[in-house]
Backbone as CSV, one residue per row, in Angstrom:
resi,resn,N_x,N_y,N_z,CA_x,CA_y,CA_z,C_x,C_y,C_z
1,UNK,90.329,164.546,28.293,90.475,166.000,28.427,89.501,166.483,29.490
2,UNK,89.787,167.337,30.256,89.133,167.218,31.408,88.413,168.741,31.027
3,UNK,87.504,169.388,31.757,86.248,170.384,31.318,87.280,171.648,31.017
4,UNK,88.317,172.218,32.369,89.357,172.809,31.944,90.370,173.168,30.929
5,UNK,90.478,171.951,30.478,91.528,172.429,29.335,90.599,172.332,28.393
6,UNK,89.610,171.832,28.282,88.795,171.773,27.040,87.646,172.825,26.448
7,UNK,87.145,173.982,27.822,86.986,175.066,27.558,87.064,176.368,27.838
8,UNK,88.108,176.467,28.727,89.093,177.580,29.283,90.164,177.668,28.886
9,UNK,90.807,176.392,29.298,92.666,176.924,28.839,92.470,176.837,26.999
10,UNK,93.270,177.624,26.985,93.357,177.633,25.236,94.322,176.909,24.661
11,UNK,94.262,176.675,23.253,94.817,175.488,22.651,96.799,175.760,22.553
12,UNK,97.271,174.845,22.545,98.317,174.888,22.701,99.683,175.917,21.556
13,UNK,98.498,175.884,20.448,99.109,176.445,19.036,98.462,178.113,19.202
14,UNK,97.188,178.229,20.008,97.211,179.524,20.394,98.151,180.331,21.435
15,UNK,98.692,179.517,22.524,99.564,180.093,23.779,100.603,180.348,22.526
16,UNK,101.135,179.435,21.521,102.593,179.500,20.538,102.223,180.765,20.003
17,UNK,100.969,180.987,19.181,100.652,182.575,18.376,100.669,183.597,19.172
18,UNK,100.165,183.456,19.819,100.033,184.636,20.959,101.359,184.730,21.665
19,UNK,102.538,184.382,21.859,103.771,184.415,22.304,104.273,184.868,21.601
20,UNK,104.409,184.505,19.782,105.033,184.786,19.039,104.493,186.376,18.818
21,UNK,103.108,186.751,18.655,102.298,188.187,18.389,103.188,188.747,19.489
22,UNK,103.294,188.895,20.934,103.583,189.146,21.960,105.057,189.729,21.720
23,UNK,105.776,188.870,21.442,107.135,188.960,20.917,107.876,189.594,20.112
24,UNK,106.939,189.757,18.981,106.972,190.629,17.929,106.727,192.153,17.998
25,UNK,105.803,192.100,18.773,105.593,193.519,19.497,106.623,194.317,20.366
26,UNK,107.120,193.431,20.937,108.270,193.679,22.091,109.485,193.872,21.446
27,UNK,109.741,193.032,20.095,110.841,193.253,19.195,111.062,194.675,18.523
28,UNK,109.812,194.870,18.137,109.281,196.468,17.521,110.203,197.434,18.535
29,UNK,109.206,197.409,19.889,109.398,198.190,20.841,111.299,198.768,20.876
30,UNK,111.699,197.237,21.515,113.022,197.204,21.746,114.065,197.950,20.601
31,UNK,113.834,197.578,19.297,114.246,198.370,18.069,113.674,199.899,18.173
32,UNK,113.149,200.134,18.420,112.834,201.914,18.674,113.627,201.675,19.393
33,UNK,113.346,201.479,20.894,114.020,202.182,22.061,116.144,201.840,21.659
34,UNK,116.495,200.954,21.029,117.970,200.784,21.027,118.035,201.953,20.110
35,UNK,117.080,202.050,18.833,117.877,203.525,17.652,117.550,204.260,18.086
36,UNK,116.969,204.494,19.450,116.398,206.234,19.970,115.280,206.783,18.766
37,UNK,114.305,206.018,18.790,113.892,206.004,17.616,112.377,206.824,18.292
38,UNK,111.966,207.759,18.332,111.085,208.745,19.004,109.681,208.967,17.960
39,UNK,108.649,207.795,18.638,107.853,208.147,17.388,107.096,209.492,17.244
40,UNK,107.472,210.674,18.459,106.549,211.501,18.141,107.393,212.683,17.291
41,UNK,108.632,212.426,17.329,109.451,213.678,16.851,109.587,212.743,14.780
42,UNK,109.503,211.689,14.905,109.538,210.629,14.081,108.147,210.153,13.660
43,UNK,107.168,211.108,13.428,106.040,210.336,13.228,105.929,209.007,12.159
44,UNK,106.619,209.076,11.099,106.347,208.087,10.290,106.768,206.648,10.676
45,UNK,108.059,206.469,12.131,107.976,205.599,12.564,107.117,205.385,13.320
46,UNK,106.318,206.163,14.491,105.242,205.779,15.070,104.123,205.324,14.147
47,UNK,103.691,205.654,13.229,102.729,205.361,12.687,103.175,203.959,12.038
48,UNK,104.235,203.432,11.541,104.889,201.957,11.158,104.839,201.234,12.101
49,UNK,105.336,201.556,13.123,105.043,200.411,14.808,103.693,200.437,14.911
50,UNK,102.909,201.264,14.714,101.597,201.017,15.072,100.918,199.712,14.396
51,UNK,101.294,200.449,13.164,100.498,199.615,12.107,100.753,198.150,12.219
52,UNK,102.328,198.264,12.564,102.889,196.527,13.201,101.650,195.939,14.039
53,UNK,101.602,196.639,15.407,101.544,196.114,16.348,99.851,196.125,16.377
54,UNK,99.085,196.893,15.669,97.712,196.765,15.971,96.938,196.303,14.721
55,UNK,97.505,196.295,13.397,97.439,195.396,12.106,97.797,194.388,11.496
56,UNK,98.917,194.513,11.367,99.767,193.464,10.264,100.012,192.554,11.733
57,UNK,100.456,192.570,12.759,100.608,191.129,14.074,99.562,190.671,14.218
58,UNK,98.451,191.310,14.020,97.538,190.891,14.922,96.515,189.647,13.698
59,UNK,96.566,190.485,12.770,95.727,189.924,11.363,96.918,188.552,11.119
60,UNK,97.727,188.830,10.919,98.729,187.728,10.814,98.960,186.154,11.387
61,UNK,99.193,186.472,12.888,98.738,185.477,13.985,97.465,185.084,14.252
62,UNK,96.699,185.537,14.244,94.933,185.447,14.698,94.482,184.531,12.825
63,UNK,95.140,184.761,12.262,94.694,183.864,10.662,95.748,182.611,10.847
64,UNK,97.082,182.532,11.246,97.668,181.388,11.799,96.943,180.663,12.805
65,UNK,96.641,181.472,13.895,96.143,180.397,14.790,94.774,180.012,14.176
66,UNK,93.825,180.260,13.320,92.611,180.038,12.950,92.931,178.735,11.896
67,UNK,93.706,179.128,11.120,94.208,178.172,9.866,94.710,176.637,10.632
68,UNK,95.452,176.786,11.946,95.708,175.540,12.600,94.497,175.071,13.254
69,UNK,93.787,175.577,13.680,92.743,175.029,14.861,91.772,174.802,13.334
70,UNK,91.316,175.023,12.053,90.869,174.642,11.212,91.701,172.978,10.467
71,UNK,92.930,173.403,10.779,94.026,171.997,10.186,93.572,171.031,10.956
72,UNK,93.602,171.300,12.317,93.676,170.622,13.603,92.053,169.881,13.464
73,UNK,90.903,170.353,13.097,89.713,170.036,13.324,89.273,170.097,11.875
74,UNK,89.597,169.052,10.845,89.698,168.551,9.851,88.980,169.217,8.553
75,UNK,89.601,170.557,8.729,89.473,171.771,7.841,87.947,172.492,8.351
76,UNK,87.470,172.306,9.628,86.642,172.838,9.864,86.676,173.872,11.339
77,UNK,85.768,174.666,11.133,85.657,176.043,12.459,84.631,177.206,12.759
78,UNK,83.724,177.215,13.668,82.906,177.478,13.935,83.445,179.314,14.250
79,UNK,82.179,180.510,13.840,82.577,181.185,14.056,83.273,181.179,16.021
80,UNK,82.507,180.856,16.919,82.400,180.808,18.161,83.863,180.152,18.429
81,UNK,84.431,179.078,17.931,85.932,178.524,17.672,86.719,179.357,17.377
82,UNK,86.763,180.266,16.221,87.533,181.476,15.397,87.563,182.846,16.666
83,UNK,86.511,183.040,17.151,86.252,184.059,18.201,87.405,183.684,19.148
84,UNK,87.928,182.457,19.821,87.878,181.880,20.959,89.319,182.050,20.674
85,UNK,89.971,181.574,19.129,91.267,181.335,18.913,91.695,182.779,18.837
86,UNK,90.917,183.812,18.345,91.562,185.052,18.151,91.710,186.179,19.382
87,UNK,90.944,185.979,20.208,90.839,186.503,21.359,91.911,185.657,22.364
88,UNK,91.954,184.570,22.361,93.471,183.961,23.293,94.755,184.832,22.611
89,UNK,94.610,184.293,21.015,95.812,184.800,21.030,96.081,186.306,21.399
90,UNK,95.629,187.018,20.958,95.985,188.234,21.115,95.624,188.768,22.967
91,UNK,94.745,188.050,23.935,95.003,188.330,25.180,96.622,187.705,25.917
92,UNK,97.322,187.013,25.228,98.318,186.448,25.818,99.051,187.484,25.085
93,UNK,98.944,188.041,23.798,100.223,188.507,23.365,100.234,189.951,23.954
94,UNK,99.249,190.359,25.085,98.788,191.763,25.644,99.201,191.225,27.153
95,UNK,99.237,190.305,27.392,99.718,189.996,28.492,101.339,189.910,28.511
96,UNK,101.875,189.292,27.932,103.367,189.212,27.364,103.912,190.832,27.348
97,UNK,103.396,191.346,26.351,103.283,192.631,26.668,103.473,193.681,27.589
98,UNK,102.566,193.509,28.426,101.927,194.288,29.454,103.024,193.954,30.289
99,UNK,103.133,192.830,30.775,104.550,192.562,31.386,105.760,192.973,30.949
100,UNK,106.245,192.704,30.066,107.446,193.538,29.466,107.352,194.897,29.879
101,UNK,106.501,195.459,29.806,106.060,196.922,29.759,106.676,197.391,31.126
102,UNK,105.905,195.966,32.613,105.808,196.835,33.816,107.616,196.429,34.374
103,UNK,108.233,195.548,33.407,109.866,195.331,33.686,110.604,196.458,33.425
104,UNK,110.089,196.878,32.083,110.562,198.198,31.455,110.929,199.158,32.359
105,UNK,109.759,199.588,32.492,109.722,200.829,33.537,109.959,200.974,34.641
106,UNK,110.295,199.404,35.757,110.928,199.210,36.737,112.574,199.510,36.407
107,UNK,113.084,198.847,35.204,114.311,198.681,34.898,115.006,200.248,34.486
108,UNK,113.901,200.694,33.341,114.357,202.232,33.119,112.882,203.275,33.717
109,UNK,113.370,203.985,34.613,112.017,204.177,35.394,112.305,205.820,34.796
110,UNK,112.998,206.113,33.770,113.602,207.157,33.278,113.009,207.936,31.992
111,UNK,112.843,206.762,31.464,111.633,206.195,30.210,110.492,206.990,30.409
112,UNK,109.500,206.735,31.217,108.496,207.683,31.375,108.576,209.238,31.522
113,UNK,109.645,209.783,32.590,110.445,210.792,32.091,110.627,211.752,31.084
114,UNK,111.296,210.615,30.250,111.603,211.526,28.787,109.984,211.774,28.237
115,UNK,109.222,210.388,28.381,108.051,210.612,27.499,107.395,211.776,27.976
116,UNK,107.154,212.227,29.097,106.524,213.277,29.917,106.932,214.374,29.372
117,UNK,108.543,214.389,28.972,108.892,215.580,29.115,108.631,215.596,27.792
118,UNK,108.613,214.922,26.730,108.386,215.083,25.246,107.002,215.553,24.968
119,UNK,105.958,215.007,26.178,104.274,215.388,25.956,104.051,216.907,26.625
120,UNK,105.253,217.584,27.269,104.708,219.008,27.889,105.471,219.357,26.470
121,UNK,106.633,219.261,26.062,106.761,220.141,25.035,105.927,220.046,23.794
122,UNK,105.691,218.932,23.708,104.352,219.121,22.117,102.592,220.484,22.540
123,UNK,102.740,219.692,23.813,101.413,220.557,24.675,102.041,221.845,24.433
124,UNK,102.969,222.648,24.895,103.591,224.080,24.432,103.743,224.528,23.066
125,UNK,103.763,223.403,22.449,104.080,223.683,20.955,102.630,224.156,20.275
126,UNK,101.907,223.180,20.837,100.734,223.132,19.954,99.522,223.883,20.523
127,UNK,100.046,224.383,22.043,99.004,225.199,22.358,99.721,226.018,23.552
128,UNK,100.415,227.442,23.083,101.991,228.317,23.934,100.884,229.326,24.924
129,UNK,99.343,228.832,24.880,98.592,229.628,25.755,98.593,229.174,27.036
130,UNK,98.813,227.537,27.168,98.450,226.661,28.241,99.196,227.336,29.591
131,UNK,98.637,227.627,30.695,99.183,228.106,31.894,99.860,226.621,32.202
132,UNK,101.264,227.396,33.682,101.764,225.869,34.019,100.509,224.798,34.645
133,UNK,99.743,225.324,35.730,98.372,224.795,35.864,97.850,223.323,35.274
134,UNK,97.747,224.192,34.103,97.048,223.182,32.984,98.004,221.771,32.461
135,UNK,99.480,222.467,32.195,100.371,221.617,32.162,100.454,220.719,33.265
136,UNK,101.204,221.287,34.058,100.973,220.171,35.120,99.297,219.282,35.530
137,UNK,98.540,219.585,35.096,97.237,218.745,35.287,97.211,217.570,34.006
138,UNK,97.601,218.451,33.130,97.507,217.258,32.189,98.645,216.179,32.183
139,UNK,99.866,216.595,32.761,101.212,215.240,32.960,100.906,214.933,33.940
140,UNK,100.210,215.312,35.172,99.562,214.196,36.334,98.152,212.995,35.889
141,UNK,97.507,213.117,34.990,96.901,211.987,34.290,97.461,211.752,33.433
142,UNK,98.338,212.072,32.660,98.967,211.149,31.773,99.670,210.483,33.220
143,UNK,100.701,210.477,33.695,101.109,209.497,34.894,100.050,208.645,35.245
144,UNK,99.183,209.160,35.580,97.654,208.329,36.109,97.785,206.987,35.489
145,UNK,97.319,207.489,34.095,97.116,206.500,32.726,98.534,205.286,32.362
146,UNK,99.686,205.643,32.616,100.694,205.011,32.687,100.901,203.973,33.754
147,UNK,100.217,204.764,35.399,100.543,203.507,35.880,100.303,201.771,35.971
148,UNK,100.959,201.032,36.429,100.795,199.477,36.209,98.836,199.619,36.378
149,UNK,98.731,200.200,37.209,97.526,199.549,37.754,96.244,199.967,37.026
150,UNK,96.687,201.236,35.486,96.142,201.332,34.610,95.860,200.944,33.589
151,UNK,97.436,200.442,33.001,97.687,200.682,31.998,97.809,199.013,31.483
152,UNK,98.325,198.264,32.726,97.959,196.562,32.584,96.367,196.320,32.363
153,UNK,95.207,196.569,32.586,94.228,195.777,32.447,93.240,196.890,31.651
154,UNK,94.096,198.087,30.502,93.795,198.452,29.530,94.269,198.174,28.362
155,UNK,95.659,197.435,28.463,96.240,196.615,27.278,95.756,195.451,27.192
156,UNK,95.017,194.919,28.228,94.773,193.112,28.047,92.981,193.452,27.468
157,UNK,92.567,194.729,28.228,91.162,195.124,27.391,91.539,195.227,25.887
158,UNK,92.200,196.308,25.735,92.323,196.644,24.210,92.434,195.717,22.676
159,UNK,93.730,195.001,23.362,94.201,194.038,22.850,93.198,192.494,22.460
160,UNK,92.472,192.608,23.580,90.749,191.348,23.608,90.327,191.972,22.459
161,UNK,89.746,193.436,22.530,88.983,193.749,21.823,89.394,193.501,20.308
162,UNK,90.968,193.846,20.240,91.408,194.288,18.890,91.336,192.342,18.047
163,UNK,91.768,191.652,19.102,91.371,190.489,18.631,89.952,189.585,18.301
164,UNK,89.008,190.317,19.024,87.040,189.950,19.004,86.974,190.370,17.213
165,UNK,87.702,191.534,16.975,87.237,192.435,15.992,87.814,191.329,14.683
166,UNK,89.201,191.830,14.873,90.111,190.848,13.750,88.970,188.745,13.535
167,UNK,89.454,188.390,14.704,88.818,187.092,14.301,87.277,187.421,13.968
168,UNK,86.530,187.800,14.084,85.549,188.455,13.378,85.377,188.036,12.170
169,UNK,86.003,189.032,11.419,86.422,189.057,10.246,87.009,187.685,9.990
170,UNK,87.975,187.675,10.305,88.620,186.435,9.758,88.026,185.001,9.375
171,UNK,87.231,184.767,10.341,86.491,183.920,10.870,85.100,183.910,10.414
């Protein structure tokens, strides 16, 4: 095993968890977007995808991949091992992700759109003082925040983190 694969590239059953976390997320996604499924007019589904995608996937896979790399290394695992397995997986399944994401929005570039137009009307709803001004300032950083060049290497942050935290614990 050469220095590379042995302490950079990650283990082979982590690239599998983290594909599968990745996947699962994207499955979520795709099921909203086919039932027109709007988590903000729909809160109780937004708050169920969430819980998917930043709880129950993440705790799920990150204790699979820990439980194998423990199988794998004859029921044993160092927190620093547990750290290593939970943070791959979940940076690949934010990468998987993140990509899907920037196909998405190439493919339906329409998508952002609706969401925009769904975030000025809650902004009117919830506050009918806001000048256009203000509106328009606040849907030009939300755009900001959406683009690839934001929003990719704040999901592969987030997603690290959400996995440092989980294997943590787990581990």
């Amino acid at each position: 095993i050469s220095i590379f694969e042995q302490y950079i590239l990650p283990p082979k059953s982590n690239i599998e968890f983290g594909m599968f976390y990745g996947l699962a997320m994207i499955l979520v996604f795709v099921i909203m977007y086919v039932l027109d499924i709007d988590p903000i007019t729909n809160p109780m589904a937004g708050r169920l995808s969430s819980l998917a995608s930043y709880l129950f996937f993440p705790i799920l896979f990150i204790t699979l991949g820990i439980l194998k790399f423990k199988k794998n290394n004859f029921g044993f695992a160092s927190l620093a091992e547990c750290l290593k397995t939970g943070v791959s997986i979940a940076f690949i399944a934010a990468f998987l992700f993140a990509v899907f994401n920037l196909v998405f929005n190439l493919i339906f570039p329409e998508f952002l759109d609706e969401i925009l137009g769904h975030t000025r009307q809650i902004m009117l709803k919830q506050n009918p003082n806001l000048t256009e001004d203000q509106i328009e300032t606040a849907i030009s950083i939300t755009k900001k925040f959406s683009s690839p060049l934001f929003s990719v290497p704040t999901t592969l942050l987030m997603f690290s983190f959400l996995g440092l935290i989980y294997s943590l614990i787990i581990g």
